[in-house]
VODOLUM-269281 format. One record per residue (C-alpha): residue number from 1; x, y, z negated. Coordinates in pm, 1 decimal, always signed. Example, Ala and Ser with C-alpha at 12.3 -4.5 7.8 and 13.67 -1.06 7.14 Angstrom:
BEGIN
{r 1,{+1230.0,-450.0,-780.0}}
{r 2,{+1367.0,-106.0,-714.0}}
//
This chain:
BEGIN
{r 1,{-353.8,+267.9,-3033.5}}
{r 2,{-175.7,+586.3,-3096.6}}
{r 3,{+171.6,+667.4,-2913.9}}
{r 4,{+431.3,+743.8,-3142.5}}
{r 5,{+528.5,+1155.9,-3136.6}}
{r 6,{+902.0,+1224.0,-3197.0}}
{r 7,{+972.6,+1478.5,-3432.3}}
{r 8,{+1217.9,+1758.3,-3273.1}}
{r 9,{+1423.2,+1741.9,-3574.0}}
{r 10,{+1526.2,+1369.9,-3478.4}}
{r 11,{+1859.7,+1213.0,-3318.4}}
{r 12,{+1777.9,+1200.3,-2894.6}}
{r 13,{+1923.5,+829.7,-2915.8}}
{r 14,{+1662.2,+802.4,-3214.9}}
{r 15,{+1345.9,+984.2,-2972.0}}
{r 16,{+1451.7,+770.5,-2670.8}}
{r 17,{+1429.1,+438.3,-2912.5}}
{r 18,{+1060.0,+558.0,-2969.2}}
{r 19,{+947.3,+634.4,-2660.7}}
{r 20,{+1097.8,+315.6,-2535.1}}
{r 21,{+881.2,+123.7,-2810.0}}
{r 22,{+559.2,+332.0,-2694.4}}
{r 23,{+650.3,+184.2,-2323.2}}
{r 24,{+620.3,-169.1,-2479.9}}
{r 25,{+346.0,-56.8,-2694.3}}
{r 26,{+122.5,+106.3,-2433.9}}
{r 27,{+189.4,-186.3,-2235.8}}
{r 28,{+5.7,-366.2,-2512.1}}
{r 29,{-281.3,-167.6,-2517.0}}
{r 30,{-612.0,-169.0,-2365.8}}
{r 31,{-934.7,-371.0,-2272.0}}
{r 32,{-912.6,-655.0,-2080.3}}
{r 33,{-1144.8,-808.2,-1746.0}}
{r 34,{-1482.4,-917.4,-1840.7}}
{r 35,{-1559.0,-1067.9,-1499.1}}
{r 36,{-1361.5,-1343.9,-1279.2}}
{r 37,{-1133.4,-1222.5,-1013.4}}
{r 38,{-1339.3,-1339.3,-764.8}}
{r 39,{-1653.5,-1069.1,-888.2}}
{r 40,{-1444.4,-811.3,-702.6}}
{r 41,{-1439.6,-961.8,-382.9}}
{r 42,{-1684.5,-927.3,-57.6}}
{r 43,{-1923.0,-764.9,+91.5}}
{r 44,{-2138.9,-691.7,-249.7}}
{r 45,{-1899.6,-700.3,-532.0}}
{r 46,{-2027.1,-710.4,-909.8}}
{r 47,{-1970.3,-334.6,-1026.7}}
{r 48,{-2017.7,-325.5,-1419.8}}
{r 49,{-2048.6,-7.0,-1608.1}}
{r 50,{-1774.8,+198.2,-1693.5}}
{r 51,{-1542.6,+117.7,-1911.0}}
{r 52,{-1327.2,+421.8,-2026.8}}
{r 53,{-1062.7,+397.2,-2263.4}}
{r 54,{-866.6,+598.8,-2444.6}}
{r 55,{-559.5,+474.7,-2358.6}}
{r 56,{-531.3,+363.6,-2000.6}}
{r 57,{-518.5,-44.4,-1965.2}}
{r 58,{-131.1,-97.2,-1883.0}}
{r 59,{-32.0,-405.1,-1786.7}}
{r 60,{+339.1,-424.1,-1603.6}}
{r 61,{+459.1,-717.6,-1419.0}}
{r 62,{+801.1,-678.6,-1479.7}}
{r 63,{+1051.9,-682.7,-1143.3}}
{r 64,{+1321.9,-962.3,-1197.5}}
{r 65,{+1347.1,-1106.3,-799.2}}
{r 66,{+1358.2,-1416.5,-699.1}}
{r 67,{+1656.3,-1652.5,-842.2}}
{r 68,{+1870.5,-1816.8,-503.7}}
{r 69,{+1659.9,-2099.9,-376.4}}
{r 70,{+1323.9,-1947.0,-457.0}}
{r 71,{+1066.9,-1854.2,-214.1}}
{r 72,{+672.9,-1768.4,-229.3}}
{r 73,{+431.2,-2058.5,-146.0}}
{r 74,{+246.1,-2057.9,+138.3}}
{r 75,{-66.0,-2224.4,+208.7}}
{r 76,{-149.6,-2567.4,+334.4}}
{r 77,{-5.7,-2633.9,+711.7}}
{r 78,{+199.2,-2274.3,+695.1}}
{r 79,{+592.7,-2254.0,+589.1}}
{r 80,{+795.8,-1922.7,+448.2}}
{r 81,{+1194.9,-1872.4,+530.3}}
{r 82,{+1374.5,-1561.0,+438.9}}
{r 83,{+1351.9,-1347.7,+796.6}}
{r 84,{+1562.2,-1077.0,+668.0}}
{r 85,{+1709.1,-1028.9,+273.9}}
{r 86,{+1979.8,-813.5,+78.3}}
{r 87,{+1704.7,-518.2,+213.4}}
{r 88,{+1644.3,-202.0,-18.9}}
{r 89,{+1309.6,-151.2,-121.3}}
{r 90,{+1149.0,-236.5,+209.1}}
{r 91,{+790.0,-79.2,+268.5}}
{r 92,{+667.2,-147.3,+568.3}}
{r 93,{+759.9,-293.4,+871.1}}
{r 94,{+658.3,-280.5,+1250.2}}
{r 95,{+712.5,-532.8,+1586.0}}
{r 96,{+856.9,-350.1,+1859.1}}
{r 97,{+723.2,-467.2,+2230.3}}
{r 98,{+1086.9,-658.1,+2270.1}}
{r 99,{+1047.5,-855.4,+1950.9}}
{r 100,{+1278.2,-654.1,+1723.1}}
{r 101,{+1160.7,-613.5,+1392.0}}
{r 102,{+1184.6,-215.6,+1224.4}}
{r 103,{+1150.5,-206.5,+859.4}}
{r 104,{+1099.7,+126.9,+625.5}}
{r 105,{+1314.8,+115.8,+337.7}}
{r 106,{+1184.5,+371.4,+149.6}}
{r 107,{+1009.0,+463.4,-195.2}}
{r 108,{+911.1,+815.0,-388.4}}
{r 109,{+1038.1,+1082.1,-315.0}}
{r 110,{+1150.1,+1310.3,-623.9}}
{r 111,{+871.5,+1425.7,-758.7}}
{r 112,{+992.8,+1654.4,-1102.7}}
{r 113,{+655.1,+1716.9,-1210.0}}
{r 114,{+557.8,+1339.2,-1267.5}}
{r 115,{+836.2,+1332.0,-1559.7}}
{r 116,{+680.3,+1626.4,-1773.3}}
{r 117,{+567.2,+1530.0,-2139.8}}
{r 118,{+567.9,+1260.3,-2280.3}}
{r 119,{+290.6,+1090.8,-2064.8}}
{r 120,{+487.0,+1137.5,-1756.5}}
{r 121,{+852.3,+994.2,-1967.5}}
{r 122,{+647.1,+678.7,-2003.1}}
{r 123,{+478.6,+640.5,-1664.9}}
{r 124,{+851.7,+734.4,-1489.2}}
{r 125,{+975.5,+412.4,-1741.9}}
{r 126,{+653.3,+180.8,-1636.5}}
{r 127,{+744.6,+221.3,-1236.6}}
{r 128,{+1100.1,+149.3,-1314.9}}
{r 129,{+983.3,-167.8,-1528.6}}
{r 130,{+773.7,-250.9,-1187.9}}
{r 131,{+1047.9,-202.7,-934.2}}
{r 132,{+956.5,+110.2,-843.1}}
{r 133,{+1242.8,+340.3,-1009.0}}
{r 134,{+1529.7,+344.1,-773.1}}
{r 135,{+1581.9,+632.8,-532.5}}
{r 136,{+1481.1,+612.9,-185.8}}
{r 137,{+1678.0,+473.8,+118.9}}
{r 138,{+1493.1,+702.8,+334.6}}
{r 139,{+1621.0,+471.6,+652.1}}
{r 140,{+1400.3,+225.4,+903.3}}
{r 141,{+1683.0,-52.8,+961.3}}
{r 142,{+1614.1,-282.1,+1299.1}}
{r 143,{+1627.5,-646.1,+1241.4}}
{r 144,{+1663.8,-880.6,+1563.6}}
{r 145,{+1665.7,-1261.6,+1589.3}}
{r 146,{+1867.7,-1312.9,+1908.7}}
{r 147,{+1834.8,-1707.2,+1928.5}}
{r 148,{+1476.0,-1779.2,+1789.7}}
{r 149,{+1523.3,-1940.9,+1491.8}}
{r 150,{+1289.5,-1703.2,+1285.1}}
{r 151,{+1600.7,-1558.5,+1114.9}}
{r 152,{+1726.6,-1212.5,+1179.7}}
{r 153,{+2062.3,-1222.7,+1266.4}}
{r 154,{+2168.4,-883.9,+1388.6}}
{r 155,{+2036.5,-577.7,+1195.4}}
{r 156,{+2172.6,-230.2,+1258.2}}
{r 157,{+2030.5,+115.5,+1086.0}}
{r 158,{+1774.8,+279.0,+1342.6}}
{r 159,{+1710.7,+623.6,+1137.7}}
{r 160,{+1838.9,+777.0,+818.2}}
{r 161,{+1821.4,+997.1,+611.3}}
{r 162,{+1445.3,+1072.1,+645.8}}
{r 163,{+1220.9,+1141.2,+379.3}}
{r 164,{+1033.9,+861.5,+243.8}}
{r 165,{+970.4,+682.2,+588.5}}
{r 166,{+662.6,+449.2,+593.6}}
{r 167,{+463.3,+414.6,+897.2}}
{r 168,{+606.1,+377.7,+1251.2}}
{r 169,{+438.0,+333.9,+1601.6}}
{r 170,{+571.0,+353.5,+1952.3}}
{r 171,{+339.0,+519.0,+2208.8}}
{r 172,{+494.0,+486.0,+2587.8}}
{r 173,{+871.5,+569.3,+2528.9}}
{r 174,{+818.5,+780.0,+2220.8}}
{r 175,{+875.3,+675.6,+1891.4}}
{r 176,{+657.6,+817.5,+1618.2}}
{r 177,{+740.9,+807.9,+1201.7}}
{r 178,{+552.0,+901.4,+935.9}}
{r 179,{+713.9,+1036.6,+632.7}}
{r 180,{+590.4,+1164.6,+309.9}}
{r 181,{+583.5,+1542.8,+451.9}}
{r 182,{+550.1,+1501.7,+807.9}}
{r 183,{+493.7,+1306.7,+1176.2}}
{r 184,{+827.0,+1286.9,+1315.1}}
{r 185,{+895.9,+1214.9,+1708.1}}
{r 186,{+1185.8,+1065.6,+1899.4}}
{r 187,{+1324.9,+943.0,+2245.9}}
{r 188,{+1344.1,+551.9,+2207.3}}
{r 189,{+1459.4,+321.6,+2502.2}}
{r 190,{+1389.4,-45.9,+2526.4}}
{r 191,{+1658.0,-278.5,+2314.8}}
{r 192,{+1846.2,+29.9,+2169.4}}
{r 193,{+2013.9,-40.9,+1806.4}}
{r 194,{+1993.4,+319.0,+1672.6}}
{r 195,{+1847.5,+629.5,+1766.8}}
{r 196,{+2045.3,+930.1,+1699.3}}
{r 197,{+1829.2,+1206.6,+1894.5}}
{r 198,{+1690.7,+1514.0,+1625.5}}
{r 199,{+1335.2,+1468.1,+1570.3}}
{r 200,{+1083.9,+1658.8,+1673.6}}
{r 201,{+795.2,+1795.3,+1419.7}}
{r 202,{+449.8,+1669.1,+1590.9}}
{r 203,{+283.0,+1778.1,+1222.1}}
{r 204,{+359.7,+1872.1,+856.6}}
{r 205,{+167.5,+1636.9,+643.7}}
{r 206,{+76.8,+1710.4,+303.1}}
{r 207,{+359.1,+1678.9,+42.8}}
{r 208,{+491.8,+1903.0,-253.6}}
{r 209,{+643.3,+1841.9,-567.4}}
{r 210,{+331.5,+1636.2,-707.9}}
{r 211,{+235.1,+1415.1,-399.7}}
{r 212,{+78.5,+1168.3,-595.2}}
{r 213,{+11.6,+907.6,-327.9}}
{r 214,{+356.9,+963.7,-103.5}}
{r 215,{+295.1,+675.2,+117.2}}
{r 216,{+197.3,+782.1,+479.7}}
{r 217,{+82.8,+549.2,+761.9}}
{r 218,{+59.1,+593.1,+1115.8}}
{r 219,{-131.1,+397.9,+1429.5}}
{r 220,{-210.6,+480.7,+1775.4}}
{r 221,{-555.2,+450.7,+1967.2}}
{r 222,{-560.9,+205.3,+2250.7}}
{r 223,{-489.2,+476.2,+2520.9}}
{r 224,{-220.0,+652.2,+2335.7}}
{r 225,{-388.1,+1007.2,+2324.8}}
{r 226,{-468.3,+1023.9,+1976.2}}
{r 227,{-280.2,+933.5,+1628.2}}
{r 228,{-457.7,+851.2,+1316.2}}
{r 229,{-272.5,+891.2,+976.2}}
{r 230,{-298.3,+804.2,+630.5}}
{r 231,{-284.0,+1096.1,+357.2}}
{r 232,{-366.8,+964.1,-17.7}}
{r 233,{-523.8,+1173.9,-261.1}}
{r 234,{-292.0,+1414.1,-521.3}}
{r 235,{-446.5,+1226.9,-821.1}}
{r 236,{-650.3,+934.0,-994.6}}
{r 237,{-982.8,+1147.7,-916.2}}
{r 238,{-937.6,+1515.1,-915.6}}
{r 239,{-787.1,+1612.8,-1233.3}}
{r 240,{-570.2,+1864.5,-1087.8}}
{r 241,{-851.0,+2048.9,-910.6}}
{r 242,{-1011.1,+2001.5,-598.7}}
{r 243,{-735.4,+2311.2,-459.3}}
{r 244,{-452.1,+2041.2,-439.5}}
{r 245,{-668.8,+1791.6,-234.4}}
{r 246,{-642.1,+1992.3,+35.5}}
{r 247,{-646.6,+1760.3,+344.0}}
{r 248,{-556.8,+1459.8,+119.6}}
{r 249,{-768.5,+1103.2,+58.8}}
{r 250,{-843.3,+1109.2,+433.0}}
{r 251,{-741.4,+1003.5,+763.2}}
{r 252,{-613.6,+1210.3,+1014.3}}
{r 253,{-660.2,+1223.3,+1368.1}}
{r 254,{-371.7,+1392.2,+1560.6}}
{r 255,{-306.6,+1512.5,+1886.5}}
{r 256,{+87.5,+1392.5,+1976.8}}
{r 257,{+150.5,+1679.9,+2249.0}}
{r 258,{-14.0,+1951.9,+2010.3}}
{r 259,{-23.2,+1856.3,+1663.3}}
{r 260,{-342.5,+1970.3,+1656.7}}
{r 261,{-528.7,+1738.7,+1420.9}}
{r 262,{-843.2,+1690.2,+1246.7}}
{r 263,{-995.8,+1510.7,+963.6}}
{r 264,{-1138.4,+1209.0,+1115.2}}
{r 265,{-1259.4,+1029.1,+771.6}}
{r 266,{-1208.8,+1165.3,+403.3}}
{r 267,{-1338.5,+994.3,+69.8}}
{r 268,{-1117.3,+755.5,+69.4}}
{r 269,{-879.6,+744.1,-209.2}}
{r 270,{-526.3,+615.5,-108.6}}
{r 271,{-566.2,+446.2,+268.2}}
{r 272,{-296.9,+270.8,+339.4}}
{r 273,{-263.1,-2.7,+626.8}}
{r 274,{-470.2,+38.2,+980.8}}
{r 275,{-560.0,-191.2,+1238.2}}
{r 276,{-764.9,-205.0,+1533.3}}
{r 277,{-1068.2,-469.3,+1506.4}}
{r 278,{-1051.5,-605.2,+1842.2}}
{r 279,{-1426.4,-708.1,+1905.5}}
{r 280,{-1590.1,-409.8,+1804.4}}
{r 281,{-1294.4,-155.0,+1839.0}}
{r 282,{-1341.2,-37.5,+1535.5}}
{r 283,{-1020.9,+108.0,+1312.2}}
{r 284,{-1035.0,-47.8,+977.0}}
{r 285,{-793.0,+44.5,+642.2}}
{r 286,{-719.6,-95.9,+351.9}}
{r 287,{-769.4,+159.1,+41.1}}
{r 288,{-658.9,+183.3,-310.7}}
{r 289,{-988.0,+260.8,-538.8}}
{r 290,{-983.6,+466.8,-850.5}}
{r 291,{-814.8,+352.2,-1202.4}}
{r 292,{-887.3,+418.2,-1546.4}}
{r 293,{-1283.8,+290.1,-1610.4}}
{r 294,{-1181.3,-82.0,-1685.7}}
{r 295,{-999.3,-362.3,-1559.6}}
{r 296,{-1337.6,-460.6,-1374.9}}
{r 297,{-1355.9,-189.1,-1151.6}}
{r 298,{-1299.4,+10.7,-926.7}}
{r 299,{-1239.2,-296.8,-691.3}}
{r 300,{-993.8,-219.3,-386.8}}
{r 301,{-1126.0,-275.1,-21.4}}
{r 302,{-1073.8,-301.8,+345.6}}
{r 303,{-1359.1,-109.5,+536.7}}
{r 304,{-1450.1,-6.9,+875.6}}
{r 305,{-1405.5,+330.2,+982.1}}
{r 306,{-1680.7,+569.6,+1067.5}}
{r 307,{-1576.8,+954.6,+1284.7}}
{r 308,{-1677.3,+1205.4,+1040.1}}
{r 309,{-1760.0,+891.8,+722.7}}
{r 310,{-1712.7,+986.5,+400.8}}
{r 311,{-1662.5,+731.8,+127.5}}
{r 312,{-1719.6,+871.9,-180.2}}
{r 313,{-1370.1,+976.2,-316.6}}
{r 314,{-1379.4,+1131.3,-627.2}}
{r 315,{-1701.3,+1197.3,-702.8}}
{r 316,{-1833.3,+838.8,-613.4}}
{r 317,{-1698.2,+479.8,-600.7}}
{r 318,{-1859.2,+174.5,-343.8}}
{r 319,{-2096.6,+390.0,-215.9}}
{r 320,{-2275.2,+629.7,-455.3}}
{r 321,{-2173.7,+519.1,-797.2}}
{r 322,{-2118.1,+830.7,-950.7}}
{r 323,{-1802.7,+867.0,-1111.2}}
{r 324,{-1892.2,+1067.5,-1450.2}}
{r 325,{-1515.4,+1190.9,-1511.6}}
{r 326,{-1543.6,+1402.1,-1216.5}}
{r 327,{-1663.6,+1792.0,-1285.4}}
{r 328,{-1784.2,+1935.6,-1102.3}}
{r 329,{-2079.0,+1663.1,-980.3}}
{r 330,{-2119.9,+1657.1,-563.0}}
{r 331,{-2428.9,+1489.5,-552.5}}
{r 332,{-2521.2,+1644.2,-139.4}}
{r 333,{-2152.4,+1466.7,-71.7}}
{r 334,{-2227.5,+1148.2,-322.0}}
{r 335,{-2619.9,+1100.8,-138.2}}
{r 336,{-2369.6,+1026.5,+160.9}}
{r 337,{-2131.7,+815.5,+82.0}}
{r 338,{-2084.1,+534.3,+253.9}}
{r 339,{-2030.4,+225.9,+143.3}}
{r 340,{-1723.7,+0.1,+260.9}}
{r 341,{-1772.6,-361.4,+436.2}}
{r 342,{-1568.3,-573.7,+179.0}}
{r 343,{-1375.4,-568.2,-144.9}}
{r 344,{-1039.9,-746.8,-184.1}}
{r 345,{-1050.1,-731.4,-592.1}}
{r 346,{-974.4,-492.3,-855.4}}
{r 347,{-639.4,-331.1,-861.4}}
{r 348,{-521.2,-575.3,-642.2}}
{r 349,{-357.4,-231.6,-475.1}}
{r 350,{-398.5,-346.2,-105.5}}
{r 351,{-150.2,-175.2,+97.5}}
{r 352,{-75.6,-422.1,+393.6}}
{r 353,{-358.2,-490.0,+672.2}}
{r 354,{-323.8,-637.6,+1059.7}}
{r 355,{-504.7,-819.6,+1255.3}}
{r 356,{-534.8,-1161.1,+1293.2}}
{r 357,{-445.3,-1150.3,+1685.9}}
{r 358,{-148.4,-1332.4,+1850.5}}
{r 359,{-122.8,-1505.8,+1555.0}}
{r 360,{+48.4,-1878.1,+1546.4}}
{r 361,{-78.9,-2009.0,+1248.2}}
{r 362,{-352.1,-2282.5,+1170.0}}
{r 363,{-682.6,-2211.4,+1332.9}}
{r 364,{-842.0,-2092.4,+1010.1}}
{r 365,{-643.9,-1772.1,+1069.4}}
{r 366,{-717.0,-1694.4,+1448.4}}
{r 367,{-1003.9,-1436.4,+1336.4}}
{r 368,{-944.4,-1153.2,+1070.6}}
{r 369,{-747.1,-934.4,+864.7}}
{r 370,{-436.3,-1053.3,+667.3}}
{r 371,{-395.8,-782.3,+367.3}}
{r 372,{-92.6,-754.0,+142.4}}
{r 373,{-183.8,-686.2,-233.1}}
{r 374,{+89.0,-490.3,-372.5}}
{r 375,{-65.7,-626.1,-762.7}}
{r 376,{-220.2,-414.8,-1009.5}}
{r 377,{-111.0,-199.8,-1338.2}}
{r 378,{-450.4,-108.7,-1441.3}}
{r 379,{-560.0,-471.3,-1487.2}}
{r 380,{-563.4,-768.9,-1763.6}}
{r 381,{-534.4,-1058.7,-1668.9}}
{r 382,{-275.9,-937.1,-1352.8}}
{r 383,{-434.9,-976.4,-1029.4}}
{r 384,{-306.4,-940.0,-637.6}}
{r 385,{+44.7,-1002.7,-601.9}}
{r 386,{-22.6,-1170.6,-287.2}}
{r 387,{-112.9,-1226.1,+81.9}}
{r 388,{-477.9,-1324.7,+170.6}}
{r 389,{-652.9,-1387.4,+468.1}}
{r 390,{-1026.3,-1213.7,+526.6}}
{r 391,{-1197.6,-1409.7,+771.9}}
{r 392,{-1385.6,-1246.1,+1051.0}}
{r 393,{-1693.9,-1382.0,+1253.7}}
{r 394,{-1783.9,-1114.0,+1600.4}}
{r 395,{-1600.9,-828.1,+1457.2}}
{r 396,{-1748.1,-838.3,+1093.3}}
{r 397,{-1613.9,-986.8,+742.4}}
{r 398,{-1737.4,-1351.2,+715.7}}
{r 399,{-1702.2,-1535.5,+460.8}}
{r 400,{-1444.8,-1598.9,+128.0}}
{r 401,{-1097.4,-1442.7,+122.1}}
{r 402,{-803.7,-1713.4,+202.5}}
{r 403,{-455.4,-1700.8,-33.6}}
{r 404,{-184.2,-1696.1,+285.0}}
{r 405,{+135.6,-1638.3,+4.1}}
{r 406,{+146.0,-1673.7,-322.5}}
{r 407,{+392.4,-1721.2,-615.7}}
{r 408,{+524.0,-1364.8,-671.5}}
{r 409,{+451.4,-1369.2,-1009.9}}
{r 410,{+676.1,-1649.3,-1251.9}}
{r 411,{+458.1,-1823.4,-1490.5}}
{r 412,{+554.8,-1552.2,-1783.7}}
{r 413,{+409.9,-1297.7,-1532.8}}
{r 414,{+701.2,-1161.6,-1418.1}}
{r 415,{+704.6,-1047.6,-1061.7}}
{r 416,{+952.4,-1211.1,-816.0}}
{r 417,{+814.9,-972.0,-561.1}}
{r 418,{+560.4,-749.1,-461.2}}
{r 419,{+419.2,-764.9,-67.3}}
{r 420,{+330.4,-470.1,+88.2}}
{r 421,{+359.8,-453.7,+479.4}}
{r 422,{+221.6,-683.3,+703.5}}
{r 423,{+254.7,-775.8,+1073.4}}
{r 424,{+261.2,-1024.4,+1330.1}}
{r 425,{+560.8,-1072.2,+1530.6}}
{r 426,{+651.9,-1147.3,+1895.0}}
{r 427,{+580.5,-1501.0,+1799.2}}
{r 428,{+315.1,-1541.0,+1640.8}}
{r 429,{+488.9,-1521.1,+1282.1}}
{r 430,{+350.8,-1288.9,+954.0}}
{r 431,{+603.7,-1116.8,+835.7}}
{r 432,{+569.1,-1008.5,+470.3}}
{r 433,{+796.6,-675.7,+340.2}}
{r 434,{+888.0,-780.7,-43.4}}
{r 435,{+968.5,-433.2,-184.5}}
{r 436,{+1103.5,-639.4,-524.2}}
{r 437,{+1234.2,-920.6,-390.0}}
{r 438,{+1435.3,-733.4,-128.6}}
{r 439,{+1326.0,-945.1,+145.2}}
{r 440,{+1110.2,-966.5,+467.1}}
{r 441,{+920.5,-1273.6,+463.6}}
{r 442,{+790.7,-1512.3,+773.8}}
{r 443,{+537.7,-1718.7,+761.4}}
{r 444,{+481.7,-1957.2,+1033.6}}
{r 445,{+302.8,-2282.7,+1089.3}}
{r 446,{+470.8,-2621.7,+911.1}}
{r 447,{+741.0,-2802.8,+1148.1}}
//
């Protein structure tokens, strides 16, 4: 289906009615899944061929929140209140060791290039009809529930005026951030509301006026010593040239007292959330595959991983399925490729991953990962939009995924809210950050 091209000679109001239409149009467009949601998931997923389209497969749940009195459904034996709302775009969020609760408000930063041509109008107007349009907070507010109840009743801002803030961690007394150009330190003391201390540059992180995949992530090993951090690729798969993937679609492994860092695993296209597998020891991530070759593929996934693994990213998908779009070939990199340990579905855009431990819900959670599945744009019928469960068995994936949250999309497909960060609080809760809805979820076992 061809996008309409404005003729220069016409009226702005007139151009901008258009391109509007080719929003809604586009949105129309494209093939549709072939397979059952459920192909995409596990250890072995079904991979079909290609499907490449002309037109990209757009599909927009668009952001309306949730009306007062709504709330997502939780599964059997588990209940949901509101543990924080009225938030602005929150990201990600993070337990200190006292029980408060940080949360990233934060989305894109400017990025100028993204809204050249027409192509880039329409994708700038597609975000915006997801939720994703409004300028960034750039702030980590601290939320505190001060008698128990599993509300926050005292919040307070922590840090502004950062740039794009996503993943935190607190190593000892210092305080670590990750924002879309850079690992930021500061002092932080037990049960303090706001820090006001400059930061301190540990590393500059990749960033620029493109910086496709903004979103940065942070964890510590056990011991402290090291930092490992999330850097999504500059692109779908390369299009721009291999030059502005420097460092990107890896994870990085830093030094805190030198900034001296190192890539620990590349390949992978846009990691996202980290945890620590406690049986084997293991760091595991949840990445964003590929888009564009069908609403079948590439399926998202939470893997293992391996010092020095490479996973395929761009010139391979699941292992060493060659991606064709990709020119130049790598096949000595592709023959490589390692294969991840389990697929959460296609374009389910899994962002959100944490261990099961410490949790206080039903027994069927005690072992795993819980993952939060941002939902797709690349996919018809919709899919993610919600919290599952991936149970484990000593250390590995074992068996079918569990739905933890659902109803974020409205039964016309509209999208209440969109989860994203995960974690487990001081007791025993998931908390859920709704970047639509505006809210930080907690999920806790039925009273």
């Amino acid at each position: 289906m061809p996008m309409p091209t404005p003729s220069r000679s016409v009226s702005p109001l007139w151009r901008a009615s258009l391109l509007t239409g080719a929003v809604v149009a586009l949105a129309a467009c494209g093939e549709s899944a072939k397979l059952p949601s459920e192909a995409g998931f596990g250890p072995t997923p079904q991979l079909p061929p290609p499907n490449k389209t002309a037109i990209p497969t757009v599909k927009i749940a668009p952001a309306i929140g949730w009306a007062e009195g709504q709330r997502p459904v939780p599964a059997d034996g588990m209940s949901v209140t509101a543990f924080a709302d009225k938030l602005d775009h929150p990201r990600w969020v993070y337990v200190l060791p006292n029980g408060d609760v940080l949360v990233a408000e934060s989305n894109a930063p400017p990025k100028p290039d993204d809204g050249k041509g027409i192509r880039g109008w329409i994708m700038k107007k597609v975000m915006k009809r997801a939720g994703a349009g409004t300028p960034s907070a750039n702030r980590i507010t601290l939320l505190r529930d001060t008698n128990g109840d599993g509300v926050a009743d005292q919040r307070s801002v922590f840090l502004k005026d950062l740039n794009s803030p996503f993943g935190m961690v607190l190593v000892g007394n210092d305080f670590y951030v990750a924002a879309t150009d850079a690992v930021l330190r500061f002092p932080y003391q037990p049960g303090q509301n706001q820090i006001t201390a400059a930061p301190q540059k540990v590393v500059d992180l990749p960033g620029g006026p493109l910086n496709h995949h903004w979103t940065k992530n942070i964890i510590a090993s056990r011991d402290g010593s090291k930092l490992y951090v999330t850097v999504g690729s500059n692109s779908n798969v390369a299009e721009h040239g291999m030059d502005k993937e420097a460092g990107r679609a890896a994870i990085w492994e830093v030094d805190p007292k030198t900034g001296k860092h190192r890539i620990y695993a590349s390949g992978l296209r846009n990691p996202n959330g980290m945890a620590w597998e406690p049986v084997t020891g293991m760091l595991w991530t949840a990445v964003n595959e590929r888009d564009e070759i069908g609403s079948d593929l590439v399926p998202d996934y939470i893997t293992s991983v391996r010092d020095g693994g490479f996973y395929g990213w761009p010139y391979s998908y699941y292992g060493q399925h060659v991606d064709e779009r990709v020119k130049p070939p790598a096949p000595e990199l592709v023959s490589r490729a390692i294969a991840p340990d389990y697929a959460v579905g296609a374009h389910t855009a899994a962002l959100g991953l944490v261990a099961a431990g410490g949790n206080s819900l039903p027994a069927r959670f005690q072992e795993g990962m819980f993952v939060g599945q941002h939902g797709s744009w690349n996919r018809r019928p919709l899919a993610g939009y919600k919290v599952i469960f991936v149970p484990f068995s000593r250390g590995r994936p074992n068996g079918a995924p569990f739905d933890v949250l659902t109803g974020f999309l409205d039964e016309d497909g509209k999208a209440r809210g969109r989860p994203v960060g995960v974690a487990i609080d001081k007791r025993g809760g998931l908390l859920v950050a709704d970047d639509v809805g505006n809210i930080v979820w907690r999920v806790s076992g039925a009273k």
